[in-house]
Backbone as numpy.savetxt, mean C-alpha at the origin, in Angstrom:
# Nx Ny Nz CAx CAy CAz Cx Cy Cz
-26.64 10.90 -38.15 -26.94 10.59 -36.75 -26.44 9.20 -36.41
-26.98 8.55 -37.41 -26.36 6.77 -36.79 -24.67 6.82 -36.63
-24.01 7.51 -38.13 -22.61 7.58 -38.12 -22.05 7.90 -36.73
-22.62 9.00 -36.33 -22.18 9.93 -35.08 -22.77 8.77 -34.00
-23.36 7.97 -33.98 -23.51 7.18 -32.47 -22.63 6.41 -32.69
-22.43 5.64 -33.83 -21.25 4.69 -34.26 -20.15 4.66 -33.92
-19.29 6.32 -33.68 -18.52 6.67 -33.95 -18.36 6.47 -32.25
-19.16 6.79 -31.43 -19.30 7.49 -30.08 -19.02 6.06 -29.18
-20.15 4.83 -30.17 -19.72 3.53 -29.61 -18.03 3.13 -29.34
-17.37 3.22 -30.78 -15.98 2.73 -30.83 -14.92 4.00 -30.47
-15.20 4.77 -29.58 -14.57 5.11 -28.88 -14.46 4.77 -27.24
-15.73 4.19 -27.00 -15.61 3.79 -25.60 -15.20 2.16 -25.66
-15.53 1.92 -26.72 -15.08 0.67 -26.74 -13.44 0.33 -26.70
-12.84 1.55 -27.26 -11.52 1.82 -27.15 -10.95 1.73 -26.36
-11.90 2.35 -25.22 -11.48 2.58 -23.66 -11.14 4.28 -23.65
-11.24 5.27 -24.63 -11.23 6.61 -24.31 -12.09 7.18 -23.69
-12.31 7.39 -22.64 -13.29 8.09 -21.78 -13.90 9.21 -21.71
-15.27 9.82 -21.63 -15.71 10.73 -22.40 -15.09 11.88 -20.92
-15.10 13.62 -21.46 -14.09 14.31 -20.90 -14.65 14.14 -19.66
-15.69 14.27 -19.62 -16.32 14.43 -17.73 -15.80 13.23 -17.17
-15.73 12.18 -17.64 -15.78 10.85 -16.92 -14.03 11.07 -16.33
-13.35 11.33 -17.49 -11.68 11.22 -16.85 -11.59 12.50 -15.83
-12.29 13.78 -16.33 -12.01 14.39 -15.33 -12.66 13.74 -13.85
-13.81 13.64 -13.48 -13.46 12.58 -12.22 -12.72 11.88 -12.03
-12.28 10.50 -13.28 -11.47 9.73 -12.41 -10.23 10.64 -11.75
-9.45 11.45 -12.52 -8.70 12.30 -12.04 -8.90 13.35 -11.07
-10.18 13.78 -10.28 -10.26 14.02 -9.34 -10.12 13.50 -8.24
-10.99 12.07 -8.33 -10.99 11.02 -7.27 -9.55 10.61 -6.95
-8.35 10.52 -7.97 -7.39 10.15 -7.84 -6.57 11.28 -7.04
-6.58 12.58 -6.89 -6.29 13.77 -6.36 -6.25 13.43 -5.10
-7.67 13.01 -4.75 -8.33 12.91 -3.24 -7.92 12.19 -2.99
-7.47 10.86 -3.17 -6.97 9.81 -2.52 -5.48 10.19 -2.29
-4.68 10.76 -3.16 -3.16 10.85 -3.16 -3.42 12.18 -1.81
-4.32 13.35 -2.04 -3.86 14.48 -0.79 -4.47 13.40 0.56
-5.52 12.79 0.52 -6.03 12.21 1.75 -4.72 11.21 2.46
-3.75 10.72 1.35 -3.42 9.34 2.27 -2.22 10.39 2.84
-2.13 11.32 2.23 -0.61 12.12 2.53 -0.98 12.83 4.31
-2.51 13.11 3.84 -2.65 14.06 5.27 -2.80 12.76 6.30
-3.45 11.57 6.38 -3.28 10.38 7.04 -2.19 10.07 8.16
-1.06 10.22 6.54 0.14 10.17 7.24 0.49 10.55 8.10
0.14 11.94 8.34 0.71 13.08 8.57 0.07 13.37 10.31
-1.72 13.30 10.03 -2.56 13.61 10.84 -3.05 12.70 11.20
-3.21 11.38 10.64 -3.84 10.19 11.23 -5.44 10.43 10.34
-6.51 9.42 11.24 -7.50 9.50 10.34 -8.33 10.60 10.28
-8.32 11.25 11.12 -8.93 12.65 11.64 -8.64 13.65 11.44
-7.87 13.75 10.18 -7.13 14.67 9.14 -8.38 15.46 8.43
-8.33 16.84 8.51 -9.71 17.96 7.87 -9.77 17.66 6.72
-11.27 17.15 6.40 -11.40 16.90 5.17 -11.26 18.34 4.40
-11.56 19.33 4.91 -11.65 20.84 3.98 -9.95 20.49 3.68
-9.18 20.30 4.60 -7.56 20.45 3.78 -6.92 19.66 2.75
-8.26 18.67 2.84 -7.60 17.57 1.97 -8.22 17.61 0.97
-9.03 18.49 1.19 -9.76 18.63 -0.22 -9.00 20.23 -1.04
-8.58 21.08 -0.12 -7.67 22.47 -0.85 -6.74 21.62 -1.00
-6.02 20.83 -0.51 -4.58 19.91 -0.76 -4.39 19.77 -2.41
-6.11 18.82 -2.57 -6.62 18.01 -3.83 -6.37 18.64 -5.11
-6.93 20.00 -4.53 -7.27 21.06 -5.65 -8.77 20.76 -5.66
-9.51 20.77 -5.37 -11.32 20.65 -5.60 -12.09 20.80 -4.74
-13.20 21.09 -4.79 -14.07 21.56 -3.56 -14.42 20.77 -3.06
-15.15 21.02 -1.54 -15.25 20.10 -0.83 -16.59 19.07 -1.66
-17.43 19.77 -2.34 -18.62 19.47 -2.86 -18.22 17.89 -3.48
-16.95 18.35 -4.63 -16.46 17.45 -5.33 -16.30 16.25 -4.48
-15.11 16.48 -3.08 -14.97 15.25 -2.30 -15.71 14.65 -1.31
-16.92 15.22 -1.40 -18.14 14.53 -0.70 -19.25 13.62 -2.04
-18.70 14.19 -3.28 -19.68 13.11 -4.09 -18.58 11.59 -4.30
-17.24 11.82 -3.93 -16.51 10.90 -4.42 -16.51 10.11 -2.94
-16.51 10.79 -1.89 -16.44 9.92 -1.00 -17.67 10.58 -0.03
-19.00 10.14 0.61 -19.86 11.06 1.21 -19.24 11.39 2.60
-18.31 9.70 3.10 -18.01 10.34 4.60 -16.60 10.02 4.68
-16.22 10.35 5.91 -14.75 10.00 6.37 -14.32 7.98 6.24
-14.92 7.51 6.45 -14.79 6.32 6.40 -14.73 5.59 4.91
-16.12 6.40 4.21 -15.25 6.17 2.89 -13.89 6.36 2.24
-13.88 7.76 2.45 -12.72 8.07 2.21 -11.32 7.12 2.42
-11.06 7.03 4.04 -10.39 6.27 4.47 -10.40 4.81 4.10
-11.54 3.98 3.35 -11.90 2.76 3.00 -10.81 2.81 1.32
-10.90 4.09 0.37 -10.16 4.60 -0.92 -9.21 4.53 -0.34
-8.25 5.41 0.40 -7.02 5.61 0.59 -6.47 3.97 0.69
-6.92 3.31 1.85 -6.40 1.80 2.28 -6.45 0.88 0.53
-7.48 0.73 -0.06 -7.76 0.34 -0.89 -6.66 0.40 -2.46
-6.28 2.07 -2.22 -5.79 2.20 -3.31 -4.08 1.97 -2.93
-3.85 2.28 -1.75 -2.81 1.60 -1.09 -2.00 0.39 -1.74
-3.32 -0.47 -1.39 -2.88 -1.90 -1.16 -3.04 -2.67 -2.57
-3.70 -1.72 -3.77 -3.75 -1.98 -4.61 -1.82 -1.41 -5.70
-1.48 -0.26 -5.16 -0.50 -0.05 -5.94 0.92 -1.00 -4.98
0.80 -1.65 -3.95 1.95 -1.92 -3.54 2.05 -3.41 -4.49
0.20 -4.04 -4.34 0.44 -5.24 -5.04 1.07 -5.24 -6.58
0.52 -3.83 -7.00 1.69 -3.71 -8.43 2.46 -3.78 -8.92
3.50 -3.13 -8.33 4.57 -2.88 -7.97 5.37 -4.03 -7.16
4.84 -5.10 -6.30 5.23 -6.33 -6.27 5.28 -7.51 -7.61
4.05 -7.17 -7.71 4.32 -7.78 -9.48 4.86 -7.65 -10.70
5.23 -6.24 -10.74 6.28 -6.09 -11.55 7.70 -5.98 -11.10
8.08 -6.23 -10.00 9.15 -6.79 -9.12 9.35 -7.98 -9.71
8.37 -8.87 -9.35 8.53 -10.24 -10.27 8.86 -10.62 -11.55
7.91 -9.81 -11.71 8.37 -9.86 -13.94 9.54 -9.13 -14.33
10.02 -7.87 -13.49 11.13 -7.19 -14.35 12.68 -7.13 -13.82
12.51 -7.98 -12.28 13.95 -8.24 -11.60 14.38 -9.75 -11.71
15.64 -10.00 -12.28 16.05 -10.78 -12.77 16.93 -11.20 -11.27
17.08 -10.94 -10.52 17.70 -10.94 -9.23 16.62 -11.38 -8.35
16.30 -12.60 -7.55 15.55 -12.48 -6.77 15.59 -11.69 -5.22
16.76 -11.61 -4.89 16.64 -10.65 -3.90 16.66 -9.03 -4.00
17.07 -8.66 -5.40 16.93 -7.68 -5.80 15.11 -7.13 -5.63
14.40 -8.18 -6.80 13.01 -8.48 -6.29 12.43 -7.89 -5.32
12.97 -9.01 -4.10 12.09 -8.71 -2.58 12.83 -7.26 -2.29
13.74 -6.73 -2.58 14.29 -5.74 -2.05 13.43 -4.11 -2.72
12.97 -4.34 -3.92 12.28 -3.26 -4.04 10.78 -3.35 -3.97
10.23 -4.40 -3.65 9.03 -4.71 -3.17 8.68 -3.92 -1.66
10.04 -4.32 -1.04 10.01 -3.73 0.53 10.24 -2.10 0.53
11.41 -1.58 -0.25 11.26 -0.31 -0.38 9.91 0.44 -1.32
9.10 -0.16 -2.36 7.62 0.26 -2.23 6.87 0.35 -1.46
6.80 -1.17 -0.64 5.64 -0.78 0.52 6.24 0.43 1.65
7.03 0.32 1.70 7.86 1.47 2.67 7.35 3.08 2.77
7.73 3.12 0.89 7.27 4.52 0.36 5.57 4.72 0.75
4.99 3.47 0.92 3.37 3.73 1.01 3.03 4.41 2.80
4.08 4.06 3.33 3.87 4.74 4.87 2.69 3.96 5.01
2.68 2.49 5.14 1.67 1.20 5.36 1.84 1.22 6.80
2.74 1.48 7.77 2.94 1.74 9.58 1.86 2.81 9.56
2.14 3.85 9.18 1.37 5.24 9.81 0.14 4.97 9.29
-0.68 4.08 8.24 -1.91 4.08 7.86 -2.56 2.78 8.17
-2.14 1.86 8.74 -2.69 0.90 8.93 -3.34 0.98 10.14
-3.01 1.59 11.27 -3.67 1.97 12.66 -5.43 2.79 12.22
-5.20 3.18 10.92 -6.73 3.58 10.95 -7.76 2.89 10.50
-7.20 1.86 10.24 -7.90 0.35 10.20 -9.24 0.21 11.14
-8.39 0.19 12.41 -9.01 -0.04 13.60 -10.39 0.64 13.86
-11.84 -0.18 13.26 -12.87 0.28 13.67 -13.41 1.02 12.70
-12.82 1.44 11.23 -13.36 2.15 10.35 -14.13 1.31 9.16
-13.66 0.23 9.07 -14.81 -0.91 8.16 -13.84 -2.51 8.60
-14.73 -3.20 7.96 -14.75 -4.66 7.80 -13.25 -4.78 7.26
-12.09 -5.51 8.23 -11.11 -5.80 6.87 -11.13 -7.27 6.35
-12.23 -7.69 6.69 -12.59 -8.77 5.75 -13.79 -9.06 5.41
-14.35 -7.85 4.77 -15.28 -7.38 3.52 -14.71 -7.62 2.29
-15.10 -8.36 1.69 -14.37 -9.27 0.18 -13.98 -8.26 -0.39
-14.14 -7.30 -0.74 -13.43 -6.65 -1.44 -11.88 -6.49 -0.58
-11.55 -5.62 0.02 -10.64 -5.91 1.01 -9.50 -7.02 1.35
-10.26 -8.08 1.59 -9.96 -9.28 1.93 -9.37 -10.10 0.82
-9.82 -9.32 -0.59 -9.03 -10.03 -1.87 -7.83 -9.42 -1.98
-8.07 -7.97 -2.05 -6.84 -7.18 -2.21 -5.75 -7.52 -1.45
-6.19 -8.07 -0.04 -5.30 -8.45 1.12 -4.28 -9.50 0.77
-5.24 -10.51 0.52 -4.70 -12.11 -0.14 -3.72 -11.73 -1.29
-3.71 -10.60 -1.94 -3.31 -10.70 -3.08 -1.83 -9.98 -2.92
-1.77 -9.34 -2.08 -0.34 -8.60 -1.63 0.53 -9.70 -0.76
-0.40 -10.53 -0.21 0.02 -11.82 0.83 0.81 -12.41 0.45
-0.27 -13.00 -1.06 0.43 -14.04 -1.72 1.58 -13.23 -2.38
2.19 -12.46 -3.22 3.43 -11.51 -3.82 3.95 -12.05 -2.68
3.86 -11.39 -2.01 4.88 -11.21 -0.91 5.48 -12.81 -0.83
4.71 -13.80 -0.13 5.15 -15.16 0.28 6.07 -15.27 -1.07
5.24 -14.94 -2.63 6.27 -15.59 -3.91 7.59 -14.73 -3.95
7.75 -13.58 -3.38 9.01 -12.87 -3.62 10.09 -13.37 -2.41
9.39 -14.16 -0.92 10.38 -14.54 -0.49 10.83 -16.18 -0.94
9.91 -16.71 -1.23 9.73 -17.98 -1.87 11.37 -18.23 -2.31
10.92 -16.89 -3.74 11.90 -17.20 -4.93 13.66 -16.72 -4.20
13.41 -15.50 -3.62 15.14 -15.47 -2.59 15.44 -16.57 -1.99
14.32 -17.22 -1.18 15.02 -18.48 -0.04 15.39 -19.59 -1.08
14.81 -19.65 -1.94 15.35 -20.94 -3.12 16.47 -20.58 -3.95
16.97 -19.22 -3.91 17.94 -18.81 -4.77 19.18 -18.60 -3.71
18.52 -18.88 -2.46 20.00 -18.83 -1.83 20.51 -17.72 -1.22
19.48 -16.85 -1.60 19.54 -15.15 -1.40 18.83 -14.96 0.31
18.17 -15.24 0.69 17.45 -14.90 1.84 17.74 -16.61 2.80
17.89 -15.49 3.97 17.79 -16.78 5.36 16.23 -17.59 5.24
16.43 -18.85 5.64 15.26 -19.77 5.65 14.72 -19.50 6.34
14.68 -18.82 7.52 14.05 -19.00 8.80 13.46 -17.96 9.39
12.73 -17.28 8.13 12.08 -15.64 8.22 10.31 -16.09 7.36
9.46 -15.66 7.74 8.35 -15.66 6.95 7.49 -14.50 6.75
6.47 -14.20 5.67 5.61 -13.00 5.08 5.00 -12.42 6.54
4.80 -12.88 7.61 4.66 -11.92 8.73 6.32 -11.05 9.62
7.25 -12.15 9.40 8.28 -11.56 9.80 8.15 -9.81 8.54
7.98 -9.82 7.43 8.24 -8.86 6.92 7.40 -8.02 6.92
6.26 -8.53 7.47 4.52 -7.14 7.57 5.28 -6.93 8.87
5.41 -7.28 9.67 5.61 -6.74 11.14 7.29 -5.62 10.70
8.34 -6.21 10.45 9.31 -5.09 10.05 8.71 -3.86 9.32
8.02 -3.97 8.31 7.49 -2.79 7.23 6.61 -1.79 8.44
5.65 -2.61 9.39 5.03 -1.75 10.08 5.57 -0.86 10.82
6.32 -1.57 11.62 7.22 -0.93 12.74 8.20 0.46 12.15
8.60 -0.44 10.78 9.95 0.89 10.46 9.07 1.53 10.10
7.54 1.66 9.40 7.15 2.89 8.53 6.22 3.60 9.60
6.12 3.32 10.61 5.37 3.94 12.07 5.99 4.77 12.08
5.66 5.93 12.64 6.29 7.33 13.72 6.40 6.78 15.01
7.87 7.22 15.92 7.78 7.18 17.08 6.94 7.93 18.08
6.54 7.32 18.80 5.35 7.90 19.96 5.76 9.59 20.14
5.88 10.76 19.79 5.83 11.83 20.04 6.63 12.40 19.28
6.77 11.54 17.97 7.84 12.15 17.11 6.86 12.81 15.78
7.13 13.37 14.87 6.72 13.74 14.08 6.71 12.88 12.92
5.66 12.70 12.20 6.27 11.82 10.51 7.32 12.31 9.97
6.89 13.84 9.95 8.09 14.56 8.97 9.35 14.18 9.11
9.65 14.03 10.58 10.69 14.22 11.23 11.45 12.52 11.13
10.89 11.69 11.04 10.84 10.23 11.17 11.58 9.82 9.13
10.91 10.40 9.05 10.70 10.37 6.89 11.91 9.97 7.05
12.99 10.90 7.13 14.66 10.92 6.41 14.80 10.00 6.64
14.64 8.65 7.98 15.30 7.85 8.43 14.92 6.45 7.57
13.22 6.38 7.48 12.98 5.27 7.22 13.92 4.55 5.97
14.54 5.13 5.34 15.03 4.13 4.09 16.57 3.27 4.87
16.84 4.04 5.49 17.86 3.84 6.25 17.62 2.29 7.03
16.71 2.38 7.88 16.58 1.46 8.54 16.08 0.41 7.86
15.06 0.57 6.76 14.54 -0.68 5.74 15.58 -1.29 5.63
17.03 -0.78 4.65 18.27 -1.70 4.31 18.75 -1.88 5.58
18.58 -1.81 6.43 19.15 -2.05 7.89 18.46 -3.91 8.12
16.91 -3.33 7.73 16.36 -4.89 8.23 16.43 -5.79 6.54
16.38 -5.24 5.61 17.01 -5.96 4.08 18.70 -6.67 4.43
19.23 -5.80 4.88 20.52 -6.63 5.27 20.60 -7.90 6.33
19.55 -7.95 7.31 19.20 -8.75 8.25 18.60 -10.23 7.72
18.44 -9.78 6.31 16.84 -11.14 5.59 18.53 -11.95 4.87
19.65 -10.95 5.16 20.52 -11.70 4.00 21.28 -13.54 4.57
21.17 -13.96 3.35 21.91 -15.50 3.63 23.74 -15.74 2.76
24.15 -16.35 3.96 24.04 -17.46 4.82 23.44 -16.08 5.97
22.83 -16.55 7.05 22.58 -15.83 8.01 23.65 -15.46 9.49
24.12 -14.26 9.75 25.18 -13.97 10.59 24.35 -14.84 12.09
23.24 -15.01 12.57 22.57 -15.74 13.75 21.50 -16.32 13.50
21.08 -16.95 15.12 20.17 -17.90 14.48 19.14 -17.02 15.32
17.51 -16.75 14.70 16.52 -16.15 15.15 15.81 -16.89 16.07
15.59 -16.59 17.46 14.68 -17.13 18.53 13.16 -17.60 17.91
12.39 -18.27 18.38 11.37 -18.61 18.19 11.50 -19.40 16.94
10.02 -19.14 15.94 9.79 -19.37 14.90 9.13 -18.39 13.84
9.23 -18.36 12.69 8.77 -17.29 11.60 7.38 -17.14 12.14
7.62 -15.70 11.65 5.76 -15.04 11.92 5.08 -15.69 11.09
3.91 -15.75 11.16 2.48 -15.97 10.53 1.42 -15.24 10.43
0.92 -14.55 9.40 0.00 -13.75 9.16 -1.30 -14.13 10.17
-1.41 -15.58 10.30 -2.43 -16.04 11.40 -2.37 -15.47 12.52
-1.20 -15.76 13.19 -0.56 -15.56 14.63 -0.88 -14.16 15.03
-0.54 -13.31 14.21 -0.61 -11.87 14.49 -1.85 -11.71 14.32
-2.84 -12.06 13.49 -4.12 -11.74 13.47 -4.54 -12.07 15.10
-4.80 -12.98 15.28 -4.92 -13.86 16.52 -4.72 -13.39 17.63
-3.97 -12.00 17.68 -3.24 -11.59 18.60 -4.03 -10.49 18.97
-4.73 -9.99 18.05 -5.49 -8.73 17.77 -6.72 -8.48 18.66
């Protein structure tokens, strides 16, 4: 008996997870990947019953993982903003190119369809509820270090900042007013290197005003 608890300890200590436990996490992870897809698609008011047949699991399942719509929608944003910051960071560590870097940083967040999901923001929780509000800071800051390291390498125009590039990412990964996502999809990569070619230095013009600010736009809100 002791052997067998022993045994039971240094496996979690391992980090192997006992079968029930992974099978949730791998449910929960289901729900978040069919939820952010129908988001996309439907906005926030996307049927939870479809997103739960989407999932593969019953609705039962995606009411213990998330009880309401707002949760739900609180996971999707969350897990979002957690894989773009990843994927910015290993941008950093594994591109030896700094504009190479910022360049697949921007085509990640792109792939996240961060335009079509960020509008459900509006009114569904706190986005500066610390949890949130770290995750936020933490994609912020990537971001500022990936243009940082281009504008010092000579690679990117000086005269662009981390809101100039949230405001491009939004806009291109939005649907047009009566257009379809589906229909919108083919284009977006297109137009990303459209505005990636625009960040390039020496710069073909000089930009009106002054660089965005994550402030400014808040401010605006």
């Amino acid at each position: 008996m002791g052997s067998a608890t022993a045994a039971t300890k240094r496996v979690t200590v391992e980090g192997v997870a006992p079968k029930g436990r992974a099978d949730a996490v791998r449910n929960r992870e289901r729900i978040l990947n069919a939820a952010r897809e129908a988001f996309v698609v439907h906005g926030a008011d996307a049927s939870l019953d479809e997103i739960a047949r989407a999932a593969g699991v019953g609705n039962a399942t995606l009411y213990r993982h998330f009880p309401d719509r707002d949760s739900l929608v609180h996971g999707v944003m969350h897990a979002v903003t957690e894989r773009i910051a990843e994927r910015a960071e290993r941008a950093l560590t594994e591109e030896g190119n700094s504009f190479e870097a910022l360049r697949r940083f921007v085509f990640a967040a792109a792939e996240e369809r961060i335009g079509a999901l960020c509008p459900m923001l509006t009114g569904r929780f706190d986005p500066d509820e610390p949890h949130c509000l770290a995750a936020r800071k933490r994609v912020e800051g990537l971001t500022h270090e990936l243009i940082r390291r281009a504008q010092e390498a000579g690679e990117v125009r000086t005269d662009i900042g981390v809101g100039d590039v949230t405001v491009a990412l939004s806009q291109l990964t939005r649907p047009l007013p009566g257009v379809g996502c589906q229909r919108i999809e083919r284009f977006v990569e297109r137009h990303v290197q459209l505005f990636l070619d625009g960040l390039r230095a020496p710069a073909k013009s000089q930009l009106p005003g002054h660089p965005a600010t994550l402030e400014e736009l808040r401010q605006d809100n």
